[in-house]
N, C-alpha and C positions, 0 to 999 in steps of 0.2 A: 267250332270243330267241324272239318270236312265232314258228309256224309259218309261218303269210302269209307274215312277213317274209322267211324263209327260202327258201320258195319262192319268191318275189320276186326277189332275189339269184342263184338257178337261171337263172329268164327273162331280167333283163337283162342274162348274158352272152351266151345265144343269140342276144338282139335284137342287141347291140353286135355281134356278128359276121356277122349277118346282114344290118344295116345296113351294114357299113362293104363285104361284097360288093357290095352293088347298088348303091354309090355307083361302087366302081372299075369294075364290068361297064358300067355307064353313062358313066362318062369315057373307057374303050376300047372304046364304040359310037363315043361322040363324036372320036375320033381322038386324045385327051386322055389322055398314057400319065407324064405327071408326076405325077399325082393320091399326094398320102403321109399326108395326114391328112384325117379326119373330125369334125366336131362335132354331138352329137346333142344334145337338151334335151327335157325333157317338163315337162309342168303337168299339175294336175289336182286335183278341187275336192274340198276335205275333205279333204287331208290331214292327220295328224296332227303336232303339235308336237313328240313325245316323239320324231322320227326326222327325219333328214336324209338329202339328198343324194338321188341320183335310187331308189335301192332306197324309199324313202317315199314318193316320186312313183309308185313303180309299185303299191307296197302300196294305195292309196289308189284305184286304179283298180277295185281286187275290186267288185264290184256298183255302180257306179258308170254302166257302161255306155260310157265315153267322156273320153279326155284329147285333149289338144293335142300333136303333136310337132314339133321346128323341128331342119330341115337345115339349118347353115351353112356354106357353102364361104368361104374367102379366098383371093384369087388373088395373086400376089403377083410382079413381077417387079423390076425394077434401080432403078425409079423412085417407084411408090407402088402400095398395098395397094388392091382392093376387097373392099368384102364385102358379101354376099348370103344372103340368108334365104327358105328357100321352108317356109309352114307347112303341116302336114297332118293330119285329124282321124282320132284310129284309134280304131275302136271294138274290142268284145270282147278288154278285153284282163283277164290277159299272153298270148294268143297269138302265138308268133310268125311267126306265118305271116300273121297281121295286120300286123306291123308292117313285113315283109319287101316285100310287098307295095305295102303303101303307100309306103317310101322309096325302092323299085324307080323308080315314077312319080314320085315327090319329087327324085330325084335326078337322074334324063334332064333336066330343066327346071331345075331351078339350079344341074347341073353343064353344060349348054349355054348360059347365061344368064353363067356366067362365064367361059367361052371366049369367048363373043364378047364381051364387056368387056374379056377381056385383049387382044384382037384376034391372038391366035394367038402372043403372043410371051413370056407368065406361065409361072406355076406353081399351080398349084389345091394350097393348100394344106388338107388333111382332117386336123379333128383332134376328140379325142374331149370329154365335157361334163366340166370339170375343176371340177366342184361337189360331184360322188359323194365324198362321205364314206366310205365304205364302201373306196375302191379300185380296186373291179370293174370299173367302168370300164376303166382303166388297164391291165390284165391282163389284160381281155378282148379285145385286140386288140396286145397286147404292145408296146405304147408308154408311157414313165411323164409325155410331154410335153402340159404345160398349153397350152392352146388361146390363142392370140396371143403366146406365147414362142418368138422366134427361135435356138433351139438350133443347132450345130452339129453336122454327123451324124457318129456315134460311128464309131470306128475302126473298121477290119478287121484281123484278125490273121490271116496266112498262117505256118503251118506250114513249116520249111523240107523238113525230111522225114517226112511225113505215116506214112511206112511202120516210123519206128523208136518206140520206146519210148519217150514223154516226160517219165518218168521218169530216163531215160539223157541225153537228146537235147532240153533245153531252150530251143534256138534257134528266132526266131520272127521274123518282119519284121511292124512295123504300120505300116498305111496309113492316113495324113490326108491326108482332099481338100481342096484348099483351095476357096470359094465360087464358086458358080460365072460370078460376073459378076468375079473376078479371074485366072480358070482361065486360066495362060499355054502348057500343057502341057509346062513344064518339068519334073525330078523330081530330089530329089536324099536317100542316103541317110546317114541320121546314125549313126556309131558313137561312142556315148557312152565317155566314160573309165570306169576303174576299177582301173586298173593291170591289167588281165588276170583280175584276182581275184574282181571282180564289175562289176555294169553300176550306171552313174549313170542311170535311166531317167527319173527327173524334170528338172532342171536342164539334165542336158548329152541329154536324150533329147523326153522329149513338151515342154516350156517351147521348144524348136526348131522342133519341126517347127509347132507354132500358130505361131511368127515366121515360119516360112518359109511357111506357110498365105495368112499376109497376103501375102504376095508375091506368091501366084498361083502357090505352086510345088506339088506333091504332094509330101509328107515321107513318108518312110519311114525306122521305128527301128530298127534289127538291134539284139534281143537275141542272141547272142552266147554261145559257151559260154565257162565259163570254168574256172583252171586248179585252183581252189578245189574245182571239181566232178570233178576228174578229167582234165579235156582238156587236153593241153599243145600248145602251138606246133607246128604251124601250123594247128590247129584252128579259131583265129580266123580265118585267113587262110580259110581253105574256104567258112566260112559268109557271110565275105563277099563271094567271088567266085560263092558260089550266089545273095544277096542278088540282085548287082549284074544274072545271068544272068533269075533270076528275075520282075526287072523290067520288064527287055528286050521276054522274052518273053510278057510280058504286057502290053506296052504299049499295043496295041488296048482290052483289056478296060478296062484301068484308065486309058486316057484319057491316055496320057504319052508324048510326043515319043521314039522312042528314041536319035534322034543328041543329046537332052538330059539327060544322066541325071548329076548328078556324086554327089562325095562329103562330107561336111561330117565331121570327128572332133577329138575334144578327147582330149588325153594321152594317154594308150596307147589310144586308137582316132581320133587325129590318128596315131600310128605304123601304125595298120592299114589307114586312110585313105590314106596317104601310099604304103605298100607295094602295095594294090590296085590307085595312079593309079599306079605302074611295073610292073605284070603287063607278063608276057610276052603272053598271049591278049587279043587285042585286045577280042574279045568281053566278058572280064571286065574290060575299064580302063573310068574313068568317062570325060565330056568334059569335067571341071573338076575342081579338088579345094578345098576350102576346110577347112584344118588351123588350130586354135584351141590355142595353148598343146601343141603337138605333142612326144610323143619319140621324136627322131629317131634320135641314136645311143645306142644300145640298153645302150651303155658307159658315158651317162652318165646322172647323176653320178657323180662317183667313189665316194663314200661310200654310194649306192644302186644299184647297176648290176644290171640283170636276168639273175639266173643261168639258165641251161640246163639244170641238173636242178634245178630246181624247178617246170619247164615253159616257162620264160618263151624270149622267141627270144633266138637266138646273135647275137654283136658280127656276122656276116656280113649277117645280114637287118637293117640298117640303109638306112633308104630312101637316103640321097643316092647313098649308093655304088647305085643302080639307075637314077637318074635321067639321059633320055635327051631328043635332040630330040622323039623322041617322046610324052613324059608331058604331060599337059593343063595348062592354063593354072590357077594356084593364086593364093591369096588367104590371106596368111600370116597369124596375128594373138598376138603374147605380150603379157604385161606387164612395164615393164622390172620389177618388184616381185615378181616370179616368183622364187622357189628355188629351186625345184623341178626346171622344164624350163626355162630359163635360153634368151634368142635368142643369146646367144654359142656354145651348145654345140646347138643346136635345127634355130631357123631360120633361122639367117644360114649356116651352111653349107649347106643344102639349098638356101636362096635362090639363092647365087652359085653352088651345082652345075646350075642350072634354067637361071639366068639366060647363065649358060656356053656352053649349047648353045641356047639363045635362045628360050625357052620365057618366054613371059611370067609375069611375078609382080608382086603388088604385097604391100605386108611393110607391115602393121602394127606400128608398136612402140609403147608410151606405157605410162605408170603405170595399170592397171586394177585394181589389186588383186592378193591373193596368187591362189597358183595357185587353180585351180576356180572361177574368179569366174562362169564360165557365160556368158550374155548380158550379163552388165555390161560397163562401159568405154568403149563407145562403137565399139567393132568391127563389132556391127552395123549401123548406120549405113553406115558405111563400105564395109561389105560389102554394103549392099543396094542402094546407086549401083554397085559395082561389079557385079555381077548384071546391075541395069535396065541398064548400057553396053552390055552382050554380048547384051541381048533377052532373059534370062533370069524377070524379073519385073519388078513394079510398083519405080518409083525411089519412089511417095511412100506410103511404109510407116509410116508414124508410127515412136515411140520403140518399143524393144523395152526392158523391164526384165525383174528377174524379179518373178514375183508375190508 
């Protein structure tokens, strides 16, 4: 590799981050505090062929005297995109103090230029020039998103206990936002199956919370310890009532209604689900429970029943025997094609235990496939009019499959 080039490479990270400051110092003069990506671009005359991407653009500048640079903002709100280009001539370069300078003034003017286009109601979207061959770009400002691709923002992953050893203590909640022209500030958290043994973190974990994203709801996944690791019962139980606590009290930050918070769980975290919506502390029960292919009593099946020293919970900790006027309003769903957790031994006795003391439910039953079918069947659906009734989310959510 030339030296030039090399040096080259040095400078356009410092410009990329010195650029992308004085584009946000200039949309927080402008009162414009949405500002999340930047697009930069350069020319310049005599480049060479043997190299691409903007590191050749800047290599080309050495004695040159003078390139062209173009700020592009997009602003983007519910309805339709603009976009805006302000160009600016920077001489001497690679310095960057030149270049800082210059986008400093390039950016007051077409990041105000697209505030008042959006008429105060967008989003200034900044993102960087997705042409760099090289990468740098991309790394330079720790974003790997192409410039006019609508991504969704990546999760957050909360710690449940920050203070133990996460080698010991592998329990985690992650958070998906849903968009924000669907944001109902409902929330609800998914505990995927696994028999206790491990987490389904795809199908019955992230494949959910993007359904329930559409909705407008905030999903949150509890990873979950498990008993494989050492944790026996009611270890799950804990982390989900930290889960549920955790939300709560975070529900300022993180944008989530707290008298809306339920629980959504498939096979033995539809049992953990189910056990959380009958706590005693009111604080840890959800406002809804939505149990998929749940096991309820803990005895069945005959031929599978969860032993107690192997960690799993005891025939006592069976949700219906807990269930009370109290417990939130649920949303049943099996397949009659289930072996496994069967609605005979599941959810018809937990239904008529709810329904008993007058807790609403509605009971999904129909052929969906064997157990673990996930979002197939057609429950979704179903489940997502049932949401939009209670004001929970968007009734018109398209089909959920899985991918």
């Amino acid at each position: 590799q030339a030296p030039w080039l090399k040096a080259s490479d040095r400078c356009h990270r410092t410009i990329a981050v010195d650029m992308r400051s004085s584009v946000r110092a200039a949309a927080c003069a402008l009162g414009r505090r949405d500002v999340v990506r930047a697009h930069v671009s350069t020319t310049a005359a005599g480049a060479s062929t043997r190299y691409s991407g903007l590191a050749q653009r800047l290599a080309a500048t050495h004695g040159e005297g003078g390139a062209q640079g173009t700020l592009s903002v997009t602003t983007r709100d519910s309805t339709r995109p603009w976009n805006l280009e302000g160009d600016v001539s920077i001489a001497q370069l690679p310095r960057a103090a030149a270049w800082q300078a210059a986008f400093a003034a390039s950016a007051t003017a077409v990041v105000s230029a697209a505030a008042a286009a959006a008429a105060g109601g967008g989003t200034l979207v900044l993102c960087e020039d997705p042409a760099s061959s090289n990468g740098t770009s991309s790394r330079a400002t720790g974003t790997a998103r192409a410039c006019g691709t609508d991504l969704p923002p990546r999760p957050a992953h909360h710690v449940l206990r920050p203070d133990v050893d996460p080698r010991v203590d592998q329990s985690v909640l992650i958070r998906f936002d849903p968009p924000e022209h669907l944001r109902t500030g409902a929330a609800v958290v998914i505990f995927p199956g696994g028999n206790y043994e491990n987490v389904c973190m795809d199908k019955e974990g992230h494949h959910v919370a993007v359904w329930l994203n559409g909705l407008g709801i905030t999903a949150f996944v509890l990873r979950y310890r498990c008993t494989t690791e050492g944790h026996y019962w009611p270890a799950q139980l804990e982390d989900a009532e930290l889960a549920l606590r955790l939300v709560r009290s975070n529900s300022t930050a993180w944008r989530v209604d707290r008298r809306r918070v339920g629980v959504l769980g498939f096979s033995a975290g539809g049992h953990l689900a189910a056990m959380i919506a009958n706590a005693e502390d009111q604080a840890a029960r959800p406002d809804l429970q939505i149990l998929v292919y749940p096991a309820i009593d803990t005895t069945k099946p005959d031929w599978w029943p969860w032993r107690t020293d192997q960690g799993f919970p005891p025939p006592e900790d069976s949700p219906h025997l807990f269930a009370g006027n109290s417990s939130p309003p649920a949303f049943l769903a099996v397949s009659t094609e289930d072996g496994l957790c069967t609605a005979e031994e599941n959810t018809e006795p937990y239904a008529a235990r709810l329904r008993a003391v007058g807790v609403s439910v509605q009971h999904f039953v129909k052929p969906m496939g064997k157990h673990g079918h996930g979002l197939n069947g057609g429950w979704p659906e179903a489940c997502a009019a049932w949401l939009g009734a209670r004001g929970w989310g968007a009734v018109a959510a398209g089909e959920a499959k899985e991918p």
